[in-house]
C-alpha positions as CSV (number, residue, x, y, z in Angstrom):
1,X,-63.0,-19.9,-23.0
2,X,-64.0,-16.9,-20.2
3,X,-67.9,-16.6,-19.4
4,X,-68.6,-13.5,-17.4
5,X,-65.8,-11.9,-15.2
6,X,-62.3,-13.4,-15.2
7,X,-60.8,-14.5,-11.9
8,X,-57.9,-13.5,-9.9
9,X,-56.9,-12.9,-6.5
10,X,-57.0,-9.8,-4.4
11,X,-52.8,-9.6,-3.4
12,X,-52.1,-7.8,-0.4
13,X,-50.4,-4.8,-2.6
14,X,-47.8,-3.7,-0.4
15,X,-46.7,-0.5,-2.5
16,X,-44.6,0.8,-0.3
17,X,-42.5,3.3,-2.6
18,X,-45.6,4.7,-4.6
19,X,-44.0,8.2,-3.4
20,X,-40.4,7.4,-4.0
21,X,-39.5,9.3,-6.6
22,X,-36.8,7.5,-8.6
23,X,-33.1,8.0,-7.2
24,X,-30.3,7.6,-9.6
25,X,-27.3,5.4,-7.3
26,X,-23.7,6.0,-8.0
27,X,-22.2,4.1,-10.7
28,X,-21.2,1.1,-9.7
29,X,-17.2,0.3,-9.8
30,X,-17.9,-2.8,-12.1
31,X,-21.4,-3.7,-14.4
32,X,-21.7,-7.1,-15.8
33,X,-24.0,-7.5,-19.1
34,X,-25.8,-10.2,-19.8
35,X,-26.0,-11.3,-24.1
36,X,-29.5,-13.1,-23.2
37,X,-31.5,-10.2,-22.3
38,X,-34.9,-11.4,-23.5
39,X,-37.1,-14.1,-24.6
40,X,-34.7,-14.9,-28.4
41,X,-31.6,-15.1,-29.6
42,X,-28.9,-14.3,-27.2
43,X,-27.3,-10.9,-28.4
44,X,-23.6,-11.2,-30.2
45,X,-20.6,-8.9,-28.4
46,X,-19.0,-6.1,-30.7
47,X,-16.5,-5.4,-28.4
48,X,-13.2,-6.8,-26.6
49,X,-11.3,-6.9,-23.4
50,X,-9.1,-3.7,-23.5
51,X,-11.8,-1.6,-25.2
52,X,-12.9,1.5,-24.5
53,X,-16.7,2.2,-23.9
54,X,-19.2,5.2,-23.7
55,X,-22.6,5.8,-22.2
56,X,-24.9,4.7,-25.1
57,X,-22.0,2.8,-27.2
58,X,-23.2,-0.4,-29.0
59,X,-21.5,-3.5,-27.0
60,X,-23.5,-6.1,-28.3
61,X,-25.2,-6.8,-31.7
62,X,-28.8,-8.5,-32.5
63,X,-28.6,-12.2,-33.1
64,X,-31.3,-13.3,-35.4
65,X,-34.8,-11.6,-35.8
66,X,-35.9,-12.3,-32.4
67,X,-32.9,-10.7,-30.4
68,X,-32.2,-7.1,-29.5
69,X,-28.9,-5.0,-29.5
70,X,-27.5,-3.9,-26.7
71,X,-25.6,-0.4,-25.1
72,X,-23.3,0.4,-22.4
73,X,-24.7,2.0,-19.9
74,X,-21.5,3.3,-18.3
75,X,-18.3,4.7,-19.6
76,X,-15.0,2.6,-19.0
77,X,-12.8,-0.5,-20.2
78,X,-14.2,-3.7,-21.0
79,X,-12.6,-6.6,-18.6
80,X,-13.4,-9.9,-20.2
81,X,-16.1,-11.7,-21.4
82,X,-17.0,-14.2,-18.9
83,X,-19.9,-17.2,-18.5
84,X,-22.3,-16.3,-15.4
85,X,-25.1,-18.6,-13.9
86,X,-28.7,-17.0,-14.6
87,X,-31.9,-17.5,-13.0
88,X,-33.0,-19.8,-15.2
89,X,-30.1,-22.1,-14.8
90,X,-28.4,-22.0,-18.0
91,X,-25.0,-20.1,-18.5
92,X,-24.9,-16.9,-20.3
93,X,-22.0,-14.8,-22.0
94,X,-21.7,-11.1,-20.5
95,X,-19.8,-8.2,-21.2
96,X,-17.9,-7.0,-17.7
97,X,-16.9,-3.6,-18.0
98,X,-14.9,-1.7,-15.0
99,X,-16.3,1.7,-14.9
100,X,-14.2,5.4,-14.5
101,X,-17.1,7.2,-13.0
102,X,-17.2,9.6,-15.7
103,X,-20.7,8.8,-17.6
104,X,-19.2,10.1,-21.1
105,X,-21.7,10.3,-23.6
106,X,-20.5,8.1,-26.8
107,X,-20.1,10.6,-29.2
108,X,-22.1,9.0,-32.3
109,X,-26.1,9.4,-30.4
110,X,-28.4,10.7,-32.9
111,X,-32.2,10.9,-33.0
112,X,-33.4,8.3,-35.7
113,X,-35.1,9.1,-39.1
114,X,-38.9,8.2,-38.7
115,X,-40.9,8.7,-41.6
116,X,-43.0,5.5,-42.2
117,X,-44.2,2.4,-40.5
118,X,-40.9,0.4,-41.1
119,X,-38.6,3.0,-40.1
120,X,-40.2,3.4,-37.1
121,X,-40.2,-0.2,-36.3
122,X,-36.0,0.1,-37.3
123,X,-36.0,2.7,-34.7
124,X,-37.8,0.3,-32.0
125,X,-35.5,-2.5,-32.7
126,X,-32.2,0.2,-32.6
127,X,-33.1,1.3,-29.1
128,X,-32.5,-2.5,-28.0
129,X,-35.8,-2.5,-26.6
130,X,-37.4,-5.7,-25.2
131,X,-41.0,-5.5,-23.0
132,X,-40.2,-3.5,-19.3
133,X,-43.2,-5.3,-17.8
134,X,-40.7,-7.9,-17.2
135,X,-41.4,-10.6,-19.9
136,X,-38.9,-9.9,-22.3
137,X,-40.1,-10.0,-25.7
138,X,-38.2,-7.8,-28.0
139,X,-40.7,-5.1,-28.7
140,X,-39.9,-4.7,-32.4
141,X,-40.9,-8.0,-33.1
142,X,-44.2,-7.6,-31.6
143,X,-44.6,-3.9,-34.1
144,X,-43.8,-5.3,-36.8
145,X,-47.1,-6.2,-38.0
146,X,-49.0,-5.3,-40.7
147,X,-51.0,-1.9,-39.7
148,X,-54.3,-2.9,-41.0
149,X,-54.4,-5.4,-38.5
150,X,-54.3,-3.4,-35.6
151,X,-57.8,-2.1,-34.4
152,X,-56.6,-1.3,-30.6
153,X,-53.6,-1.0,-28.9
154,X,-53.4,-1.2,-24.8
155,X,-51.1,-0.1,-22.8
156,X,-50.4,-1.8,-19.6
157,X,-50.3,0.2,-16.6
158,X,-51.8,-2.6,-13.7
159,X,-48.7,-3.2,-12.1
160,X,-51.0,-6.2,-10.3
161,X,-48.0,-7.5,-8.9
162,X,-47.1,-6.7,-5.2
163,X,-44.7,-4.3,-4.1
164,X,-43.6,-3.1,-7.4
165,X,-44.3,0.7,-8.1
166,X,-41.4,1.4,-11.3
167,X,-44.0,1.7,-13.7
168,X,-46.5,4.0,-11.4
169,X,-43.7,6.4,-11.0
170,X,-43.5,6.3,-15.0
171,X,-47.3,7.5,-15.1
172,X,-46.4,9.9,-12.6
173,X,-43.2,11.5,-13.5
174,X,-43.3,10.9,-17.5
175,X,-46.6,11.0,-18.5
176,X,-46.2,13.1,-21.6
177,X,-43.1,10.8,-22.7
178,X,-46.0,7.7,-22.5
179,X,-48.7,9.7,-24.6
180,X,-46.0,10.8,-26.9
181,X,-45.3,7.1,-27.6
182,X,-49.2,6.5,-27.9
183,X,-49.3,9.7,-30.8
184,X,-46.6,7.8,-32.6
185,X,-48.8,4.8,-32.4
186,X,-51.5,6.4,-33.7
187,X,-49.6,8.3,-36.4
188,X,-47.9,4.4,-38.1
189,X,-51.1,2.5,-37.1
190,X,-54.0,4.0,-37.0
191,X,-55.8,2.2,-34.3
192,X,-59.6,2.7,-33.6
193,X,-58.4,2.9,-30.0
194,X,-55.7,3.6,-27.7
195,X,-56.7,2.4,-24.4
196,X,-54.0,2.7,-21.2
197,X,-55.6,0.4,-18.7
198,X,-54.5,1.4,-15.0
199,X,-56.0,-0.4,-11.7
200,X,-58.4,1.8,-9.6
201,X,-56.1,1.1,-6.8
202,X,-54.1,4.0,-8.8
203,X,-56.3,7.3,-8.3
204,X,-52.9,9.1,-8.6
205,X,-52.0,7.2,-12.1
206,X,-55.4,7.5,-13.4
207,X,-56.1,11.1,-13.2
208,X,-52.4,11.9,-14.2
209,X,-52.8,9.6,-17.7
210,X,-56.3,11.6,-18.2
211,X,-54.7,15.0,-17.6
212,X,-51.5,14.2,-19.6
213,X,-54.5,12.6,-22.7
214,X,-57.2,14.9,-22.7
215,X,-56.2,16.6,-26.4
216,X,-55.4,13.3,-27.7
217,X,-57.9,12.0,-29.7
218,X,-58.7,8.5,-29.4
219,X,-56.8,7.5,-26.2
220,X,-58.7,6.0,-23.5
221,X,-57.9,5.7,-19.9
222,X,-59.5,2.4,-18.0
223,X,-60.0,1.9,-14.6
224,X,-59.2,-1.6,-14.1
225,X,-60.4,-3.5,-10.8
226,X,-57.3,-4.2,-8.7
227,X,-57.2,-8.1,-9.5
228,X,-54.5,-9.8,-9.9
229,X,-53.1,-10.8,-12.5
230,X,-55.0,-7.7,-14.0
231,X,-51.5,-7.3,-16.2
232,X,-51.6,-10.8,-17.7
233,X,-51.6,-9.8,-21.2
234,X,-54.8,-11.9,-22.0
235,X,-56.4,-10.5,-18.7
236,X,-56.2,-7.1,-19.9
237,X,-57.2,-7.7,-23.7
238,X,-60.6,-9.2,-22.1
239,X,-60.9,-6.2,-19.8
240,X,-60.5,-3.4,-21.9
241,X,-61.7,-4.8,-25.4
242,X,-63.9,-7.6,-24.2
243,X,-61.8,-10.0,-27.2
244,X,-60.7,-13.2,-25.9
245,X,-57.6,-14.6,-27.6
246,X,-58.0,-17.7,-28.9
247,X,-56.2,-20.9,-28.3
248,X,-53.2,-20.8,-30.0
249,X,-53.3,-17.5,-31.1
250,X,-51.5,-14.0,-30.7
251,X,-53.2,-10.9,-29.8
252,X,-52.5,-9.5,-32.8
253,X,-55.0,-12.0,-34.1
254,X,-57.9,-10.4,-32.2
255,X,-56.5,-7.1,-33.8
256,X,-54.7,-5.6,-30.4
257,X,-51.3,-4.8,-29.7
258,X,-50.5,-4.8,-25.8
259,X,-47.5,-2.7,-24.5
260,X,-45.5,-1.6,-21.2
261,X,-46.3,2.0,-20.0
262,X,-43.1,2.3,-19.7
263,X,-41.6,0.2,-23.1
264,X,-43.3,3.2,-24.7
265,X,-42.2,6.0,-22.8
266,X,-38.5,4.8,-23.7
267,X,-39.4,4.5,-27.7
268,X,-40.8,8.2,-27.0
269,X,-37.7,9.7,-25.4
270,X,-35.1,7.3,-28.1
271,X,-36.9,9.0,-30.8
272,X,-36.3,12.3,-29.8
273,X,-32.9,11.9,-28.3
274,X,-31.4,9.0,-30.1
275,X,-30.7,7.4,-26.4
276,X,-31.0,4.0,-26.7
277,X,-32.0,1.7,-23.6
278,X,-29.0,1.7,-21.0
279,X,-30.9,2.1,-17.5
280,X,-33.5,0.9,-15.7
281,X,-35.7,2.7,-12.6
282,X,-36.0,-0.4,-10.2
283,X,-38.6,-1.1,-7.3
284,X,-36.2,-2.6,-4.3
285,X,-38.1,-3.3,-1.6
286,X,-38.8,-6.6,0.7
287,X,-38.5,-7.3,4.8
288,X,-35.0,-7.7,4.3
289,X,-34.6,-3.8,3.1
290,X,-34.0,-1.3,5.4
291,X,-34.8,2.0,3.1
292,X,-37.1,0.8,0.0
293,X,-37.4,3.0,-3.4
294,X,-37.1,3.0,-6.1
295,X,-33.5,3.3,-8.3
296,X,-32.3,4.4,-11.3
297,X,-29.4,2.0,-12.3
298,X,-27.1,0.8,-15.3
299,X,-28.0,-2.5,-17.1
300,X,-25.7,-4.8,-15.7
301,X,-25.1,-3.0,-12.1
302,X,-25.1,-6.0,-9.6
303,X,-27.5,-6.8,-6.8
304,X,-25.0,-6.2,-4.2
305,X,-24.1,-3.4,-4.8
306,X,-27.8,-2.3,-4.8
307,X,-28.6,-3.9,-1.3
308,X,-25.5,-1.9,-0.3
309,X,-26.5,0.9,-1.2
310,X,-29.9,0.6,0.3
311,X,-29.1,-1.3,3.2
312,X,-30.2,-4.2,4.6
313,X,-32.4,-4.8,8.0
314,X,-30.8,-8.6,8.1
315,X,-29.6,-10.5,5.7
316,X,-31.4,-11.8,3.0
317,X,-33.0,-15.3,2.7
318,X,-34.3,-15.2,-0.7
319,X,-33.7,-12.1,-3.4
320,X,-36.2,-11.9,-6.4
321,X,-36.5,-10.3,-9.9
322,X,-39.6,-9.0,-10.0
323,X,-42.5,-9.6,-8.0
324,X,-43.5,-12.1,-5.2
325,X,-46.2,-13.9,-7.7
326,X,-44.0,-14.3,-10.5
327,X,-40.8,-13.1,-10.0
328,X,-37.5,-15.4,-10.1
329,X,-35.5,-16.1,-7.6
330,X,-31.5,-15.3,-8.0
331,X,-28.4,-17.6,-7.7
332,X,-26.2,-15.1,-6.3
333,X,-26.1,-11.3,-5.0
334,X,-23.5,-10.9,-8.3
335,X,-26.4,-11.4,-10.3
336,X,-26.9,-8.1,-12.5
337,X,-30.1,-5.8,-13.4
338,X,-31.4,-6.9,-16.5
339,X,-33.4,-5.2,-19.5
340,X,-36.4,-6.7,-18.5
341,X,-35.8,-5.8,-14.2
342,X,-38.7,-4.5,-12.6
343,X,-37.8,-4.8,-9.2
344,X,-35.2,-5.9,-7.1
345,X,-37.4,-7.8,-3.6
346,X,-35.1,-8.9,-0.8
347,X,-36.8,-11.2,1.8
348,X,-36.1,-11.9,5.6
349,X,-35.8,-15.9,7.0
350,X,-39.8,-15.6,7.9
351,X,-41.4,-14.7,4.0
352,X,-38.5,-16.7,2.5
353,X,-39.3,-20.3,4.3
354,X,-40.6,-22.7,2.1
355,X,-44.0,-23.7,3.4
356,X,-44.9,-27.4,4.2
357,X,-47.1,-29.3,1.7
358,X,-49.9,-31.6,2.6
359,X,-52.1,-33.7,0.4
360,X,-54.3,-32.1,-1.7
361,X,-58.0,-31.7,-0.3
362,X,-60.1,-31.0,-3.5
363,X,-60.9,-27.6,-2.5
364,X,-61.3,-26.3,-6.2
365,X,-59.7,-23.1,-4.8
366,X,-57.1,-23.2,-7.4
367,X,-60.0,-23.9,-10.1
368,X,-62.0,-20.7,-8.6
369,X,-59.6,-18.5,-9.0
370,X,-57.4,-19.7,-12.3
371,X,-57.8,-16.5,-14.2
372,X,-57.7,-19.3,-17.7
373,X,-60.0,-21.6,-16.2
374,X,-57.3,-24.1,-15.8
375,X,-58.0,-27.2,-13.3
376,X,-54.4,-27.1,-11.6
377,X,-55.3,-29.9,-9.2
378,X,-56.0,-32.5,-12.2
379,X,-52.9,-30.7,-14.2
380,X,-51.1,-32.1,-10.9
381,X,-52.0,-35.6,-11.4
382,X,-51.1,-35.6,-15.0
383,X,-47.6,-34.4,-14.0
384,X,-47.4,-36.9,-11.9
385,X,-48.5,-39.7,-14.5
386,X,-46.4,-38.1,-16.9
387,X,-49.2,-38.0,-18.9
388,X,-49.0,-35.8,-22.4
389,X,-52.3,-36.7,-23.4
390,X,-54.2,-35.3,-20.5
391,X,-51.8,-32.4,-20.3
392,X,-52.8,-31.5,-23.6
393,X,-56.3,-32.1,-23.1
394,X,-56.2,-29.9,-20.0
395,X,-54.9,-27.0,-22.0
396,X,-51.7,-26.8,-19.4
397,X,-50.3,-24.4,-22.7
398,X,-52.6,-21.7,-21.7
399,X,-51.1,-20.9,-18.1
400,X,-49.9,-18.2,-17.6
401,X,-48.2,-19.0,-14.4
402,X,-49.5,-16.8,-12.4
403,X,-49.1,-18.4,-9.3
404,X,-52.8,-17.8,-8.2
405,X,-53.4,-21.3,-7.5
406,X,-50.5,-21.6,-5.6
407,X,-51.5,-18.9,-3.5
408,X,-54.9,-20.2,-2.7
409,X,-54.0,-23.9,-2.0
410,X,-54.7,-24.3,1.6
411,X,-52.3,-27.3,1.1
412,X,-49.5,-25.3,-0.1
413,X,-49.3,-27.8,-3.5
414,X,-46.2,-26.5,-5.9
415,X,-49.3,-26.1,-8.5
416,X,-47.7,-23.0,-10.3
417,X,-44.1,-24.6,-10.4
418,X,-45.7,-28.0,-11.6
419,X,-47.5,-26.5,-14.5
420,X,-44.3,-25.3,-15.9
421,X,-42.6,-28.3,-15.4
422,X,-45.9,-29.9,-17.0
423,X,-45.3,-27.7,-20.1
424,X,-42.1,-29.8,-20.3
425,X,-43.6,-32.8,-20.8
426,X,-46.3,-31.6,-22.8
427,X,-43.5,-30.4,-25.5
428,X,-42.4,-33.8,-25.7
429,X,-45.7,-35.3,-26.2
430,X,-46.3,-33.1,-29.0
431,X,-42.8,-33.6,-30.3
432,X,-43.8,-37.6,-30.4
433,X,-47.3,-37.0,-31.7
434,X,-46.0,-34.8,-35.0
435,X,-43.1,-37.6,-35.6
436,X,-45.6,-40.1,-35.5
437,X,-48.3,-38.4,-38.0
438,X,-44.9,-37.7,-40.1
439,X,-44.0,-41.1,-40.0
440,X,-48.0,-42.2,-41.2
441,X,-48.0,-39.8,-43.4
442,X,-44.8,-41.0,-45.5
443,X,-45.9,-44.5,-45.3
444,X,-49.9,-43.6,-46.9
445,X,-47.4,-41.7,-49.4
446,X,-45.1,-44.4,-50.3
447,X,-47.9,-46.8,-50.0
448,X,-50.0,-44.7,-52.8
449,X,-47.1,-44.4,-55.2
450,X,-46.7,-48.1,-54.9
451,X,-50.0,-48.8,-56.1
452,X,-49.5,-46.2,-58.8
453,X,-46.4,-48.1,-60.2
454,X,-47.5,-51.0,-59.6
455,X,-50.8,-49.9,-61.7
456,X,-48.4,-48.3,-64.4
């Protein structure tokens, strides 16, 4: 699939709080959890209206192998369970708890009992981790693989996207706690290599990772070009291993295992403390924010009460998780810090306005730079056609979207926003296609034992 360098896009990188050391804001009067915290099962609520809660206390159960529990990260009463309007448009269940200010430590927090591979993995999936990076994937699915398998493990430290600098402050302020996690790795794997792959646009990163690794045998530090999206998980296998992950396939299937910076600086610190995931450190930043940095908040604290406590140079047009390339835009300013937040961006009326599209020109700017060597202007027209067959045959499963070709369309075409819609109808397609091989398959089999009786 790749031949020769991958492509990308050189983002303006905008890292405005590189030196903001992480501030921890008041706690909020009220925190709202989300159940659906990740990419699986929504999480199941342990706990009532009228109940009492403690920093660290388990409010929310795993639902099913690919889910993750979850943990108060405030001290005070729970309100109600209520329904609240996510990003992605579908309603989730949350937890609302009205904090007392008091940050009391739940009394039963205990460092967990590693000894072996699967206890470790137990201890992973305890902490109610899912990836920091911001995609969501509950990390002790992803180590719970057989250790044989594993020939490398790479830790993403890119952070390609703009603006966001949460995970740069990781590799500067807790640098130990991330080669701590990368020892533990080594100790219930045994990789051939640990490789932490950092873009070179991170001097400060790069030399602190080396410092922090230099008795560590084994563990690599890459300077990575500053491309985006350098991060992408395929991106950075290709860049550090030079393995390209086949169609279809996991990376666990070209014997690597890729992980957060940060995701493993939190399994560091829960395995020595027994504190389980209840905070984030945030990037807020964006035209509309009058004092970016970066925060250290509760899972759950809202977005107002964020902006507020930043404040704001006019009021926002458009307010994203995440980053600018990739990030999603929120419903409301009630809309609460997730597991998986990153950043917080808020955006002025000029970089929120939704540009004006005109026809497509054939350019192939969005072909040059598809870092999977996607043809987004064709993927387009198959949208359009509603076309399954061509979707499939244009491989519209492997984007990653990106948004590089959106970025580069002198026309301003929806191209990332269509692939995922294309994905869609793809699913469908594919649904069809299986019933229909089902279907042929039952009549060749009730066909054959025809004949057979009839022979009998």
């Amino acid at each position: 699939m790749f031949k020769g360098k991958l492509h990308g896009i050189h983002a303006p990188h905008r890292k405005n709080t590189v030196d903001s050391v992480p501030t921890r804001m008041p706690v909020p009067a009220v925190v709202t959890v989300p159940m659906s915290m990740s990419i699986g099962a929504p999480s199941k609520p342990v706990v009532k209206p009228g109940d009492e809660v403690k920093v660290g206390q388990l409010i929310a159960e795993a639902n099913g192998f690919v889910s993750a529990p979850i943990y108060s990260g405030v001290s005070g009463k729970v309100k109600k369970l209520d329904d609240i309007l996510g990003s992605n448009g579908r309603f989730d269940t949350a937890i609302v708890i009205e904090t007392d200010g008091k940050q009391e430590l739940y009394e039963g927090i205990t460092p967990p009992v590693v000894t072996d591979q699967k206890s470790f993995v137990d201890a992973v999936r305890n902490c109610g981790l899912v990836g920091l990076g911001g995609a969501g994937f509950p990390t002790s699915v992803k180590m719970g693989v057989e250790p044989d398998r594993v020939h490398a493990i790479i830790i993403n430290g890119a952070e390609c996207e703009p603006y966001i600098t949460s995970d740069t402050r990781t590799m500067l302020d807790d640098a130990p706690s991330i080669v701590e996690g990368a020892e533990l790795l080594q100790k219930y794997y045994s990789p051939q290599r640990i490789i932490i792959g950092i873009e070179d646009n991170k001097p400060q990163c790069i030399e602190a990772m080396r410092q922090a690794g230099k008795n560590v045998p084994g563990f690599e530090v890459a300077s990575l070009p500053a491309l985006y999206p350098q991060g992408g998980e395929k991106v950075l296998i290709y860049h550090t291993t030079g393995h390209v992950v086949p169609e279809g396939k996991l990376p666990i299937d070209v014997g690597c295992i890729v992980i957060n910076c940060t995701t493993l600086a939190v399994i560091a610190k829960y395995i020595k403390t027994g504190m389980p995931l209840v905070e984030k450190v945030i990037t807020v930043d964006g035209s509309a924010v009058a004092n970016p940095q970066n925060l250290i908040v509760p899972v759950g604290t809202h977005l107002q009460d964020i902006l507020n406590f930043v404040g704001v140079k006019t009021e926002p047009r458009k307010v994203l998780f995440g980053g600018p390339m990739m990030g999603i835009s929120v419903p409301s300013l009630d809309a609460p810090v997730m597991k998986n937040t990153n950043a917080v961006l808020a955006f002025a009326e000029k970089e929120a306005a939704t540009p004006q599209t005109t026809a497509c020109i054939r350019c192939g700017r969005c072909v040059a730079h598809c870092p999977m060597r996607l043809m987004p202007a064709n993927i387009e027209s198959a949208y359009q056609a509603n076309d399954g067959a061509a979707l499939k045959a244009l491989k519209v499963n492997l984007c990653m979207e990106c948004g590089c070709c959106s970025y580069v369309c002198p026309a301003r075409r929806p191209l990332v926003q269509v692939h995922k819609l294309s994905k869609g109808i793809l699913n469908r397609y594919n649904a069809k296609l299986n019933a229909a091989q089902e279907k042929e398959s039952a009549k060749k089999a009730a066909q054959v034992g025809a004949r057979k009786e009839g022979g009998a």
